[in-house]
Legacy VTK file of the C-alpha trace (Angstrom):
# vtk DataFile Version 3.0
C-alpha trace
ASCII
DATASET POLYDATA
POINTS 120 float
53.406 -76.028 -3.627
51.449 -73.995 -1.235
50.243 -75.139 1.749
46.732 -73.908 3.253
45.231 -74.390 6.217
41.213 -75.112 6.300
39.109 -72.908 8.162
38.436 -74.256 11.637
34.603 -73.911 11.654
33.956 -74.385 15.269
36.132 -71.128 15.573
33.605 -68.813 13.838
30.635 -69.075 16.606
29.687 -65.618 17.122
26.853 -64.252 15.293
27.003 -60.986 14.083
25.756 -58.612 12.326
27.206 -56.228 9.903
25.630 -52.820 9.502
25.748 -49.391 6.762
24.817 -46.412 7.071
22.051 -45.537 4.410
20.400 -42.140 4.063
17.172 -41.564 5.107
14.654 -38.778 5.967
13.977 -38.096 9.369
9.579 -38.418 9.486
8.937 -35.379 11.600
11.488 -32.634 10.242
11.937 -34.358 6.401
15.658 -33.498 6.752
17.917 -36.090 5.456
19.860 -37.895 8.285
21.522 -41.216 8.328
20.689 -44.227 10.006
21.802 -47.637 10.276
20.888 -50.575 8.336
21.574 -54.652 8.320
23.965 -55.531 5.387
24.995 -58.765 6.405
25.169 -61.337 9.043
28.132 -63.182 9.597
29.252 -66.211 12.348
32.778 -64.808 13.819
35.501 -65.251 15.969
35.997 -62.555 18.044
39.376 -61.833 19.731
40.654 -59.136 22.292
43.729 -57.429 23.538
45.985 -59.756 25.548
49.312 -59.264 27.141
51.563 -56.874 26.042
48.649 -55.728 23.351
46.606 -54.863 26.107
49.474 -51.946 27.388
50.075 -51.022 23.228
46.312 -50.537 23.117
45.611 -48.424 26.136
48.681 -46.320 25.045
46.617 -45.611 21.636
43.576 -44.940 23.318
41.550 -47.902 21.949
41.245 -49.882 25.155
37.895 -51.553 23.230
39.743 -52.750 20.903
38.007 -56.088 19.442
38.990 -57.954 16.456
35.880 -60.256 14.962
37.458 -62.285 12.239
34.740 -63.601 9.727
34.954 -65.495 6.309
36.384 -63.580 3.828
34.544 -60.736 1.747
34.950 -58.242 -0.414
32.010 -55.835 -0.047
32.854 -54.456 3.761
34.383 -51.084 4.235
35.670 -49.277 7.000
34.450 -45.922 7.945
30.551 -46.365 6.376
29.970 -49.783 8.476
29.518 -51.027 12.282
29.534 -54.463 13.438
26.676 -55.167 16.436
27.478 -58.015 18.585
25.473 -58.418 21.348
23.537 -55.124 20.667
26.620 -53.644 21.455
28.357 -51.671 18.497
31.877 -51.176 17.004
32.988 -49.332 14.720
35.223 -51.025 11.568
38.511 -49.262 11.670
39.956 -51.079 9.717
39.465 -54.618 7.095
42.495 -56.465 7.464
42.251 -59.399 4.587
44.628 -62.747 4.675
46.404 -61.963 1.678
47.571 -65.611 1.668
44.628 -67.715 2.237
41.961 -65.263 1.356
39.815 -67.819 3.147
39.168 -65.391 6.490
39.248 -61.802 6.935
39.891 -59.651 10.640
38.201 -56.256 11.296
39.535 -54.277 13.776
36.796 -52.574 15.355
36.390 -49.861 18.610
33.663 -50.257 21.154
31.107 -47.306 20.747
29.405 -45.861 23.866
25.447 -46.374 23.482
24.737 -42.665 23.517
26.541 -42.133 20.162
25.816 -45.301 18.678
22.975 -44.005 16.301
25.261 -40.120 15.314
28.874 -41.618 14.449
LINES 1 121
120 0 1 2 3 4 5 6 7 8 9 10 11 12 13 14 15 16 17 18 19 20 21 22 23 24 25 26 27 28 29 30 31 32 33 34 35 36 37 38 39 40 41 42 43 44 45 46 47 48 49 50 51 52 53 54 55 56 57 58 59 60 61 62 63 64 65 66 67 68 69 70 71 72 73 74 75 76 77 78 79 80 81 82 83 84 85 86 87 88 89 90 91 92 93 94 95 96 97 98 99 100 101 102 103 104 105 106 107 108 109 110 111 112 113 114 115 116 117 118 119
């Protein structure tokens, strides 16, 4: 017998929101370019370095390391997809799912800098 652990709700209180890139037309040149577009929202825990993590992540570059763990899902994909928290974004690195539970699922995400929030 397997023993699972409920979601704690009161965990997940972050909104966020889950965006894909989608190609589009830019309307003044009509060259295709793509731009980002709401997929989802999602309520999230968010969790950052700590510790020793903190000195592992600054050693791999990724000092904005954040880690926004949502109920689980199978339709999000690293690479094509940002999360925006705060109107701040991050790109998904990578979509770590609890391959016990399958309740919850963590993406690892890197802080963006504004100015090349709308080309990466």
């Amino acid at each position: 017998m397997v023993m699972t652990m409920p979601v704690n709700p009161g965990k997940l209180k972050h909104k966020i929101e889950i965006q894909r890139q989608v190609l589009g037309r830019n309307p003044e040149t009509m060259k295709p370019e793509y731009n980002w577009s709401t997929f989802t929202k999602a309520w999230a825990e968010i969790m950052q370095p700590r510790d020793r993590y903190i000195i592992q992540a600054s050693a791999a570059h990724q000092e904005k390391t954040v880690w926004f763990r949502i109920r689980h899902r199978k339709d999000i994909e690293s690479g094509s997809m940002r999360v925006v928290y705060k109107g701040q974004p991050f790109k998904i690195e990578e979509v770590i799912p609890d391959l016990q539970n399958q309740e919850l699922m963590t993406l690892q995400c890197v802080g963006w800098d504004h100015e090349n929030s709308s080309s990466s």
